[in-house]
C-alpha positions as CSV (number, residue, x, y, z in Angstrom):
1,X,0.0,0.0,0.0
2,X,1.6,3.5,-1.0
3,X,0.6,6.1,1.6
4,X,0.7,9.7,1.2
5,X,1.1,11.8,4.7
6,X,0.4,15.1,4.4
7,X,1.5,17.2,7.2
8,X,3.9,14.2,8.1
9,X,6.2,16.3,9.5
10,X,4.3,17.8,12.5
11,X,3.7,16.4,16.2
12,X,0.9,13.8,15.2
13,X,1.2,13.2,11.8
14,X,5.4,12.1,12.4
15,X,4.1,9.8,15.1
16,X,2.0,8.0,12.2
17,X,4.8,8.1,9.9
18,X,7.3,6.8,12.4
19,X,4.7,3.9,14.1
20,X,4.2,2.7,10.3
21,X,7.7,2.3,9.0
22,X,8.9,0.7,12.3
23,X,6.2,-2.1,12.1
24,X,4.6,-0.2,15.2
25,X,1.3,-0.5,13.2
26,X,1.1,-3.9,11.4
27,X,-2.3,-3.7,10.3
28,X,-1.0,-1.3,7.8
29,X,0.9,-3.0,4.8
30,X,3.1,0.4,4.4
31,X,4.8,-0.6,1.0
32,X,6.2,3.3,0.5
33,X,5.0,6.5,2.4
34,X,5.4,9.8,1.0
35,X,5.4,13.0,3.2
36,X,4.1,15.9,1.9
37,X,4.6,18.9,4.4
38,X,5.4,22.9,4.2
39,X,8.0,22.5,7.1
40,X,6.1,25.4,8.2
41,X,7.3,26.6,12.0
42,X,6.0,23.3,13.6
43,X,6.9,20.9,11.2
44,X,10.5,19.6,11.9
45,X,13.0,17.4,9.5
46,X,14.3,16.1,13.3
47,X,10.8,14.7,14.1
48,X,11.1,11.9,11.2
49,X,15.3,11.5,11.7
50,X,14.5,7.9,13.6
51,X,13.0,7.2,10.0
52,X,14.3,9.3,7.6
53,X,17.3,6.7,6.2
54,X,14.0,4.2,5.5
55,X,14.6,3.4,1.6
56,X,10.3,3.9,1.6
57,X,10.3,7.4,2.8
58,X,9.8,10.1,0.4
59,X,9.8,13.4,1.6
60,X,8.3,16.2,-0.5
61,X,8.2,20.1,0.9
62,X,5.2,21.8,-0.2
63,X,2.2,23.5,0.2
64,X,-1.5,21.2,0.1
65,X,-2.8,24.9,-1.5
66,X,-0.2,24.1,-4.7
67,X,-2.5,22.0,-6.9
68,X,0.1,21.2,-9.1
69,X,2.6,19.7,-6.5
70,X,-0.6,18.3,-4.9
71,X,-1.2,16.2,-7.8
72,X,1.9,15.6,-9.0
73,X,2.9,14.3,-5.5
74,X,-0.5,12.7,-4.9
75,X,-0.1,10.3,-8.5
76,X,0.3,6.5,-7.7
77,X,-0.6,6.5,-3.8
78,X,-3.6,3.9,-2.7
79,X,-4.9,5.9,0.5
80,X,-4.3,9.7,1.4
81,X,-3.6,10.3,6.0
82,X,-4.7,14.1,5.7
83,X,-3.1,15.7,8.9
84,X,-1.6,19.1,7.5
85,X,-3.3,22.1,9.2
86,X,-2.7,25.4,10.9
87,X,-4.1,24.4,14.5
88,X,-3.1,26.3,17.4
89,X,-6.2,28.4,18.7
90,X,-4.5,31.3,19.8
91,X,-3.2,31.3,16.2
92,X,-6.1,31.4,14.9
93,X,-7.8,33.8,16.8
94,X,-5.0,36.5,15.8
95,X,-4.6,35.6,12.1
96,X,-7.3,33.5,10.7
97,X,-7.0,33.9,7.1
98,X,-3.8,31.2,7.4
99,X,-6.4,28.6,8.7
100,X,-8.9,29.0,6.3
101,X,-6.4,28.9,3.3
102,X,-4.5,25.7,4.7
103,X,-7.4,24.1,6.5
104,X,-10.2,24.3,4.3
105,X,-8.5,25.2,0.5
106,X,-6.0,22.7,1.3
107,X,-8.5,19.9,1.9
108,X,-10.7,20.6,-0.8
109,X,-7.3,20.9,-3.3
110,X,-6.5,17.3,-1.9
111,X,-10.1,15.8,-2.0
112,X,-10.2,17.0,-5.7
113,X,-6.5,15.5,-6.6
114,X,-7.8,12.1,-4.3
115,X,-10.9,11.5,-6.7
116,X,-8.6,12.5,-10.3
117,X,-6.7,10.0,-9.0
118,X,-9.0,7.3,-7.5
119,X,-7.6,6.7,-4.6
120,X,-9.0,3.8,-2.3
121,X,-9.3,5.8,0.9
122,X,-9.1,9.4,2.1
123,X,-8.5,10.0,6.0
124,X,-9.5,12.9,7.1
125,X,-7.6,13.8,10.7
126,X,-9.9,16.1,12.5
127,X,-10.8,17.2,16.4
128,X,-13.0,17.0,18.9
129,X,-12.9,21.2,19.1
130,X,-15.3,20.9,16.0
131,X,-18.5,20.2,18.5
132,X,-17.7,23.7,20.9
133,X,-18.5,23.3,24.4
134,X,-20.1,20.3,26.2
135,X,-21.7,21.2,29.9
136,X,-22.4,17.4,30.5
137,X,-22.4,14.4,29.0
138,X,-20.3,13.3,25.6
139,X,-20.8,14.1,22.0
140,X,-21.4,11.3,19.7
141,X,-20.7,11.4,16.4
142,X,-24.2,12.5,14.9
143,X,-23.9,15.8,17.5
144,X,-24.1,18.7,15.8
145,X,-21.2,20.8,14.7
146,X,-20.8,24.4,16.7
147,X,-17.2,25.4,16.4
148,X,-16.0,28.4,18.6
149,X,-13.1,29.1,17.1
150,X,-11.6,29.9,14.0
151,X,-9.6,27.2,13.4
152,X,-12.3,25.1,14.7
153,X,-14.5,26.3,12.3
154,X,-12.4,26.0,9.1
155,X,-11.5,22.2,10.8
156,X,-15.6,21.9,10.7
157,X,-15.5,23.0,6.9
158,X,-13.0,20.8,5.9
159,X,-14.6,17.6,7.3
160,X,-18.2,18.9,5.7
161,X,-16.0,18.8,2.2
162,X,-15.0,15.8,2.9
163,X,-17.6,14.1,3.9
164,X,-19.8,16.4,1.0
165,X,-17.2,14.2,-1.6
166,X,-18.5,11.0,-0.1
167,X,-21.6,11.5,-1.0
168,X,-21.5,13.3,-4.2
169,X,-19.0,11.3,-5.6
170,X,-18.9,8.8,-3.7
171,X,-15.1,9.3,-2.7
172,X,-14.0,6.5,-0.2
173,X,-13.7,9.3,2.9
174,X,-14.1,9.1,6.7
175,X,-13.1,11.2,9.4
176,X,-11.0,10.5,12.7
177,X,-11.7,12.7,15.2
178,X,-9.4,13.0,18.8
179,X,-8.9,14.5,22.5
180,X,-6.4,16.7,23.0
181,X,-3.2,14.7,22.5
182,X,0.1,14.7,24.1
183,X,3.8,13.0,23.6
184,X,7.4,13.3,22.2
185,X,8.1,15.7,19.4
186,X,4.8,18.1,20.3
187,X,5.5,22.2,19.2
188,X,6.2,23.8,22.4
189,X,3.2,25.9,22.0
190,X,0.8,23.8,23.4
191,X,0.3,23.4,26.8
192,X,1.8,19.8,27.9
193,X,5.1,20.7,25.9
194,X,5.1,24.4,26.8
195,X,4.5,23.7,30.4
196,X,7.1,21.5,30.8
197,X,10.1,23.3,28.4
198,X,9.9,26.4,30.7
199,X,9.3,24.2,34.2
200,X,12.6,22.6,32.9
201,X,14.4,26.1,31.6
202,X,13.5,27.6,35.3
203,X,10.7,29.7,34.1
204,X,6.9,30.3,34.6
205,X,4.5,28.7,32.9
206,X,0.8,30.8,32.1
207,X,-2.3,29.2,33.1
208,X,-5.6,30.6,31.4
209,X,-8.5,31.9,33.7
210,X,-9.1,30.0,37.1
211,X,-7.4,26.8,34.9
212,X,-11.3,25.3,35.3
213,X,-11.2,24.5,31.7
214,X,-11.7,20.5,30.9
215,X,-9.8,18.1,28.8
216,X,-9.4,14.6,27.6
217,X,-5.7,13.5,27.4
218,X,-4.9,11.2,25.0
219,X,-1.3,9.9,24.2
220,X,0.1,10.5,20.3
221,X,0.3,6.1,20.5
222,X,-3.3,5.5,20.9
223,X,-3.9,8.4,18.3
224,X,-2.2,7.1,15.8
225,X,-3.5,3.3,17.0
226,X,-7.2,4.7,16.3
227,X,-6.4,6.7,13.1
228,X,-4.2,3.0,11.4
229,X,-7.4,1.3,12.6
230,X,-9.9,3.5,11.1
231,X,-7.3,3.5,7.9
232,X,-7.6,-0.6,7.5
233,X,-11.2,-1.1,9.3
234,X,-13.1,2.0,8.9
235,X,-16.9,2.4,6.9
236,X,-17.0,4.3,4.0
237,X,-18.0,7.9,5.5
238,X,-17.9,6.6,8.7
239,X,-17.0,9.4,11.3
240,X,-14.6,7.9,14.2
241,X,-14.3,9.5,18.3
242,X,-10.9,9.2,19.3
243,X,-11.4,10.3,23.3
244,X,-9.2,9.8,25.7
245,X,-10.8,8.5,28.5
246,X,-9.0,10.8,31.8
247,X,-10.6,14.4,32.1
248,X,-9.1,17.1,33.8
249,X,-8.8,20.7,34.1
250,X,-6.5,23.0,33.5
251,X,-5.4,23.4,36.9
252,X,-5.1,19.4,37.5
253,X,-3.1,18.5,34.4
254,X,-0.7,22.1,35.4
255,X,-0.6,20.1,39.4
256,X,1.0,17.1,37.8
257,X,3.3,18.3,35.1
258,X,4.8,20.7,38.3
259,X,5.3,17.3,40.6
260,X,7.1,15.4,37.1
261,X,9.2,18.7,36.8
262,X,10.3,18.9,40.4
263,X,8.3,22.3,40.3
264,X,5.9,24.3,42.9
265,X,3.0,26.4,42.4
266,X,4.8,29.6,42.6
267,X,6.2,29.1,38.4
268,X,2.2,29.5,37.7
269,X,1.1,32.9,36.3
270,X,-2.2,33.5,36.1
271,X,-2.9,35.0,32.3
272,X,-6.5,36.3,31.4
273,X,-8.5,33.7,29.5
274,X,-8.8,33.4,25.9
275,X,-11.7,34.7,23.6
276,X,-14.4,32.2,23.0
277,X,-12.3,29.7,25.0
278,X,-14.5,26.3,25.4
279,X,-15.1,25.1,28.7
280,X,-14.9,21.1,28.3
281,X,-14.6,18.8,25.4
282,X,-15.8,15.0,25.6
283,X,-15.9,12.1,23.5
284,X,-18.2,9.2,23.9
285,X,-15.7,6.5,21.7
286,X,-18.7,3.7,21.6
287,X,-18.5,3.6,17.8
288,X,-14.6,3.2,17.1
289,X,-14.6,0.7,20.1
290,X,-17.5,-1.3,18.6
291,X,-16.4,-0.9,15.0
292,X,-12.7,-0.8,15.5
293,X,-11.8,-2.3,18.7
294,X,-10.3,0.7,19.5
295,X,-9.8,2.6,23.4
296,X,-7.0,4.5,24.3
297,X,-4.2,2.2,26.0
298,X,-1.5,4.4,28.2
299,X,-1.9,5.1,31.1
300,X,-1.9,9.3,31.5
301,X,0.1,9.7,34.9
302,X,2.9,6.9,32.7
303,X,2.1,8.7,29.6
304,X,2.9,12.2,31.2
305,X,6.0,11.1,33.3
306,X,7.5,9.3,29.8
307,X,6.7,12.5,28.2
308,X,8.2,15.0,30.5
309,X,11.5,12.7,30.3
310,X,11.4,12.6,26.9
311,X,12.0,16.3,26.7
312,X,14.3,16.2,29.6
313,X,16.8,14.2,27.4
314,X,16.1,15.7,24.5
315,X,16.7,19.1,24.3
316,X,18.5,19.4,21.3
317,X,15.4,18.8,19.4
318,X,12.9,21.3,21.1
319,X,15.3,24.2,22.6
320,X,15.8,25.8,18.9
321,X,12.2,26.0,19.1
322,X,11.7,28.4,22.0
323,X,11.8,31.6,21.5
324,X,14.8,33.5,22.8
325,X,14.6,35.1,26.1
């Protein structure tokens, strides 16, 4: 099977690159992978090194907006792993026109390359932030969409194009969607890698509001587990919850990355919240565990602790990153 990865080169989409040419995922026959990423600020050449010597690596720089390179690159491949997407919030908020280029003009430039070229399947990556806010309960996947932020929104438009080629074209298409996700070689702009670079550099770390805001962790493995598994077992415009099972607020998840960092309360500075920011997300996962025999595997307080070591020993790879103080 020849895979193409866009966005291969960032946090989650490296992990799934990684996990398939080291036999981490063998439900995937991974014959050749191709890479197709803009190396933008998050995307890193160091995040596929373990990998990048693999004789079925390709790695192509470019933009998913360039529909030349788009189907150029895209010519030959079986299935299409669409991760590539502006997607930090804050981002967003400040500058959305980016996300609504990459996000939504980059998707529909791939779906339209996928179905010239008739590939098999399309994967479209997406997030749990597409839904808003949940008070109670967890969304399944027939909830409603009612994004709060921009990039939320243009993530919402791109999986209503995708899903839109399904059924007008009948495009082989479905749609991951995870909890917020943690690990190894995660852009220190979100909070698990953020926290934990300044904890270990001896400086503060900002925590939004009263830190009351609710989260599902979910470790970059089990991610990438749900999204092979939706890849080799998946319907046919079949939508997939990838939750993570452990909730916790702000302020819980900033209490245990202080204990792993050997840090005390005083490194938190309260900051004033963001605009629009969403109170909790949940993810009832009934579906993929019914239809994939998928549920997250790791363990957060192991997951957590392997993660915080992981950028303990490997500062060469995220302090270039930082921004000088």
């Amino acid at each position: 099977m020849r895979i193409l990865v866009t966005g291969g080169a960032g946090f989650i989409g490296s992990a799934y690159v990684r996990r398939l040419l080291t036999g981490a995922e063998p439900a995937v026959d991974a014959e050749a992978v191709t890479v197709l990423d803009k190396f933008t600020y998050a995307g890193t050449e160091g995040s596929l090194a373990p990998v990048r010597a693999d004789p079925r690596l390709r790695v192509v720089r470019g933009d998913i907006c360039d529909a030349p390179l788009v189907d150029a690159t895209l010519a030959g491949h079986d299935v299409v792993v669409h991760f590539a997407a502006e997607s930090h919030v804050d981002r967003s908020i400040t500058g959305p026109a980016a996300f609504v280029t990459t996000n939504v003009l980059g998707t529909q430039t791939l779906l339209d390359a996928a179905l010239r070229h008739g590939v098999r399947r399309f994967v479209q990556v997406s997030t749990d932030e597409v839904y808003g806010s949940i008070a109670i309960g967890s969304w399944t996947e027939g909830d409603p969409l009612d994004p709060s932020s921009p990039y939320s929104a243009s993530k919402a438009a791109a999986d209503l194009l995708a899903l839109a080629y399904h059924r007008t074209h009948g495009l082989d298409v479905l749609i991951t969607r995870g909890a917020n996700t943690y690990g190894p070689y995660q852009y220190p702009e979100k909070i698990v890698p953020l926290f934990v670079t300044n904890l270990l550099d001896g400086h503060d770390v900002p925590l939004y509001g009263d830190g009351g805001n609710i989260r599902e962790w979910l470790h970059v493995d089990d991610h990438c587990r749900g999204i092979a598994l939706a890849q080799t077992r998946g319907r046919a415009g079949g939508i997939y919850h990838l939750g993570g099972a452990t909730e916790l607020t702000n302020r819980e998840l900033t209490g245990r990355l202080l204990v792993a960092c050997g840090a005390g309360w005083e490194r938190v500075r309260p900051v004033a919240d963001r605009k629009g920011h969403d109170r909790r997300y949940s993810l009832d996962i009934t579906t993929s565990r019914h239809e994939l025999g998928w549920s997250p595997t790791v363990d957060l307080d192991k997951g957590l602790a392997a993660t915080v070591d992981w950028y303990r020993e490997n500062r060469a790879w995220w302090a270039p990153l930082k921004p000088h103080r």
